[in-house]
C-alpha positions in Angstrom: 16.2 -0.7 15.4 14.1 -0.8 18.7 13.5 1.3 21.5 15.7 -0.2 24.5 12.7 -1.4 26.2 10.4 -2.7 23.3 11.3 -6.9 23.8 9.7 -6.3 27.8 7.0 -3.8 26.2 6.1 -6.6 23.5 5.8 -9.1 26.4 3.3 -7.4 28.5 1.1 -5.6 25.6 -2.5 -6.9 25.8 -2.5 -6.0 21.8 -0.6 -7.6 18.9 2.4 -5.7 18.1 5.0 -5.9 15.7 8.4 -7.6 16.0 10.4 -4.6 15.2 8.2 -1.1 15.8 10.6 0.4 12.9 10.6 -1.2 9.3 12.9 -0.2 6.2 12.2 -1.2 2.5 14.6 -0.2 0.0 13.3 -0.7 -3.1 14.0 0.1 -7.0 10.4 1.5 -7.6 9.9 5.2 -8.5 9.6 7.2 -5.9 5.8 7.9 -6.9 5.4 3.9 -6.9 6.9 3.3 -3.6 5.0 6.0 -2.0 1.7 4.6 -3.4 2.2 1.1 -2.4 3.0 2.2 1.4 -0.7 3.7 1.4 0.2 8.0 0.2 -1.6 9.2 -2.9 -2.1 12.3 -5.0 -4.7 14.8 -4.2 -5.0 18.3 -5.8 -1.5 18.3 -6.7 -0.6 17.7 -2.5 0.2 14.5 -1.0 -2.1 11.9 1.9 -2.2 9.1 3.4 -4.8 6.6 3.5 -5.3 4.1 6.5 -7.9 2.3 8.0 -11.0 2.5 6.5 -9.9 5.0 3.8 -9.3 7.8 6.5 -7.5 10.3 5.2 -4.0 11.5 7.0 -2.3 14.8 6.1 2.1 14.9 5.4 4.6 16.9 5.1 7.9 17.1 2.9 11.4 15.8 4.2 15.1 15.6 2.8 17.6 13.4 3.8 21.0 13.6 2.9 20.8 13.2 -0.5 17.2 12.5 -1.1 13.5 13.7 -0.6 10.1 12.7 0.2 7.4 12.3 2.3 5.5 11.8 6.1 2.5 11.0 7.3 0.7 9.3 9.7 -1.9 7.0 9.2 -4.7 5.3 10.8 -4.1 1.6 11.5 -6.0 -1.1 12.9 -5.1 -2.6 16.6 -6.0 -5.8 17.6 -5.9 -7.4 21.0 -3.5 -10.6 21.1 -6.6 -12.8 20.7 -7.1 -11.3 17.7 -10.6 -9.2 18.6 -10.2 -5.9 17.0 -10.0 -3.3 19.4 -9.1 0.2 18.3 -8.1 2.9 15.5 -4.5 3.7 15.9 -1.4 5.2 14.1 1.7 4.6 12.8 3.6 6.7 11.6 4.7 6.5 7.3 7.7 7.8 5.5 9.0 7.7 1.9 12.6 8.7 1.0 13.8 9.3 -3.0 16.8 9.2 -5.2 15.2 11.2 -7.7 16.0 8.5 -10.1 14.2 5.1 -9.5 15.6 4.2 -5.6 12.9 4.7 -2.8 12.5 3.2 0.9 9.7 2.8 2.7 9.5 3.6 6.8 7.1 2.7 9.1 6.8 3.1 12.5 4.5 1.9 14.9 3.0 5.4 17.4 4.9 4.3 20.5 7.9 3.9 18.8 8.6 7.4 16.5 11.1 9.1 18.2 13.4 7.1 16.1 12.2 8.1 13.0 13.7 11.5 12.6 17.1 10.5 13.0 16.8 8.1 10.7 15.2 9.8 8.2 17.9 13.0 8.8 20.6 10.5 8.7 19.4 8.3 5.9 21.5 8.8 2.6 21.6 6.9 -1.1 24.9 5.2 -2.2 26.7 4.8 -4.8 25.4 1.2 -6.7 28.0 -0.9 -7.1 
């Protein structure tokens, strides 16, 4: 999923971005596991997210259809095309839950969230067949 312009965008960013601003993992980890490998951790019994240079983000809780989670956003990296680092940026973090041992992990880069909430309002657990 890509913002109608994002192949033209790509093209003419001085900085490195990603082929697709909007990733999914699905995932049978826990849904503590998954959040911890896409960078959220537990903190006085409330939820962060770590980024760049250990800089800590804020979240929120979500629901989906069927599931629950978490949203953050945290500090990235940006690098020019070249490869010189340039800035501190954002992306934006999510991490859905069964409640049993399903998860998927969203990421988004900044100038490419308004996607996220309807996918994350839309997103629902199946059946396994």
């Amino acid at each position: 999923m890509e913002p109608e312009d994002w192949p033209a965008f790509v093209s003419s960013s001085d900085f490195s971005e990603p082929a697709f601003p909007l990733n999914i993992t699905a995932t049978d980890k826990r849904f503590e596991e998954a959040a911890d490998s896409a960078g959220f951790k537990r903190r006085d019994d409330k939820w962060i997210i770590l980024g760049t240079h250990g800089m800590e983000g804020e979240t929120q809780e979500i629901t989906g259809k069927n599931c629950k989670g978490i949203i953050g956003e945290a500090t990235v990296s940006i690098y020019k095309k070249n490869g010189e680092y340039y800035a501190v940026g954002h992306e934006t973090r999510a991490v859905l839950g069964d409640g049993v041992n399903r998860s998927v992990i969203i990421a988004c880069v900044a100038n490419a969230c308004e996607v996220i909430d309807k996918v994350i309002s839309s997103f629902e657990f199946i059946e396994k067949q």
